[in-house]
BALUMBA-780892 format. One line per 4 residues: number of its first residue (from 1); for each residue x, y, z of C-alpha. Coordinates in nm, 3 decimals, decimal comma, always signed. Example, Ala and Ser with C-alpha at 12.3 -4.5 7.8 and 13.67 -1.06 7.14 Angstrom:
2
1> +1,230/-0,450/+0,780 | +1,367/-0,106/+0,714
END
This chain:
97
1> +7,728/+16,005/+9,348 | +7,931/+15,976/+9,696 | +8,289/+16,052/+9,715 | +8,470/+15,729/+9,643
5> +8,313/+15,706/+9,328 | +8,346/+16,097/+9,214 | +8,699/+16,110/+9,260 | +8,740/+15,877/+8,934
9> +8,497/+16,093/+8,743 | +8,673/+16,419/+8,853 | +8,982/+16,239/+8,779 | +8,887/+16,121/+8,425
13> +8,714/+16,499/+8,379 | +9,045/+16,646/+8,440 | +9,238/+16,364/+8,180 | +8,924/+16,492/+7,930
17> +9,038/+16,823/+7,971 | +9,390/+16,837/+7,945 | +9,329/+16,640/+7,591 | +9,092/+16,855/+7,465
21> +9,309/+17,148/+7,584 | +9,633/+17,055/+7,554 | +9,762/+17,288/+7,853 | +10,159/+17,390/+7,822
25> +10,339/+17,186/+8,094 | +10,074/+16,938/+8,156 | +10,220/+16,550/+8,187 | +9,900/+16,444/+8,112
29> +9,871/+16,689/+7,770 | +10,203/+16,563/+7,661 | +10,103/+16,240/+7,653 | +9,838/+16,286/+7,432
33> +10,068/+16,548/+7,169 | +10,364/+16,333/+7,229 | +10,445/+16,105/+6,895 | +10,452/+15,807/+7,092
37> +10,179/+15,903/+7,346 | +10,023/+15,585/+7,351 | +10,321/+15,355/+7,398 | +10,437/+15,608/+7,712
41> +10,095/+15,527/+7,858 | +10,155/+15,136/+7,783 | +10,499/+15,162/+7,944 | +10,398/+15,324/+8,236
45> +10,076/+15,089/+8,285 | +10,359/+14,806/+8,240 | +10,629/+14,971/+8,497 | +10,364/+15,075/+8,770
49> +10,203/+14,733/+8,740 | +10,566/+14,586/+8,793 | +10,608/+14,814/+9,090 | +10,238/+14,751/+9,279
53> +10,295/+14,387/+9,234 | +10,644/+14,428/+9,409 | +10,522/+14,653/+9,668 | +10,219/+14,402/+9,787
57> +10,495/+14,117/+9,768 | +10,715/+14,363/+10,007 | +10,422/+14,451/+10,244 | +10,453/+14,800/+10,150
61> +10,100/+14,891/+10,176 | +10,205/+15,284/+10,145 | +10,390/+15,195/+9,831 | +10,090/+14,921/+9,723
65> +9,852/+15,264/+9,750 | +10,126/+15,495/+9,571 | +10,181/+15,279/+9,304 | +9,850/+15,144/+9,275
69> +9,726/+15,492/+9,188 | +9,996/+15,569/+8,949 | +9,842/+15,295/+8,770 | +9,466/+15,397/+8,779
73> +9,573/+15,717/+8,626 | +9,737/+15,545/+8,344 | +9,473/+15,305/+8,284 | +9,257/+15,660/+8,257
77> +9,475/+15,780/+8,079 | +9,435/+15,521/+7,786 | +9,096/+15,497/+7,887 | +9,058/+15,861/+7,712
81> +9,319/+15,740/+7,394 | +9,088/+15,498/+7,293 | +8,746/+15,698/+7,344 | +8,658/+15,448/+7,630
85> +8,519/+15,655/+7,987 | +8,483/+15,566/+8,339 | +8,149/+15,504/+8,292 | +8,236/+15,214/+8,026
89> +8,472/+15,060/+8,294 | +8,214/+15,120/+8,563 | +7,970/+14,911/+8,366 | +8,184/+14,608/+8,278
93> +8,268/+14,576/+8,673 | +7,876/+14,624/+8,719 | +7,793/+14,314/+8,501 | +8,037/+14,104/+8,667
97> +7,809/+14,093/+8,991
END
């Protein structure tokens, strides 16, 4: 596996973890113990999808990359909610070739 594709599996490791833990102070634990986990998650997907779009209207290609991965780890995020994995998404882009 090279490194642009192991950061999203480390990534999605670490989401894994924190559920399965449920570490004190984690964001990412929170949203998984909160009641309304899943709509956070939603919200957030919604609000960083607002702000990406905004940022590539703006030219704000540091934004557009800030913003952009704010969203990934969201998407991750749900990703683990619904028993999905990277390797689900990683597939469905596959078959798209």
């Amino acid at each position: 596996m090279d490194d642009e594709t192991a950061v999203f599996d480390e990534l999605f490791a670490t989401i894994k973890q924190r559920q399965n833990d449920l570490p004190e102070g984690s964001y990412t634990a929170s949203l998984f113990t909160h009641e309304k986990g899943e709509n956070e998650v939603l919200e957030k997907l919604g609000e960083e999808s607002t702000e990406l779009i905004l940022a590539a209207k703006d030219d704000d290609l540091e934004e557009l990359q800030y913003e952009s991965a704010d969203f990934v780890y969201h998407l991750l995020v749900l990703f683990a909610m619904k028993g999905l994995d990277v390797e689900d998404l990683r597939e469905e882009l596959e078959s798209r070739f």
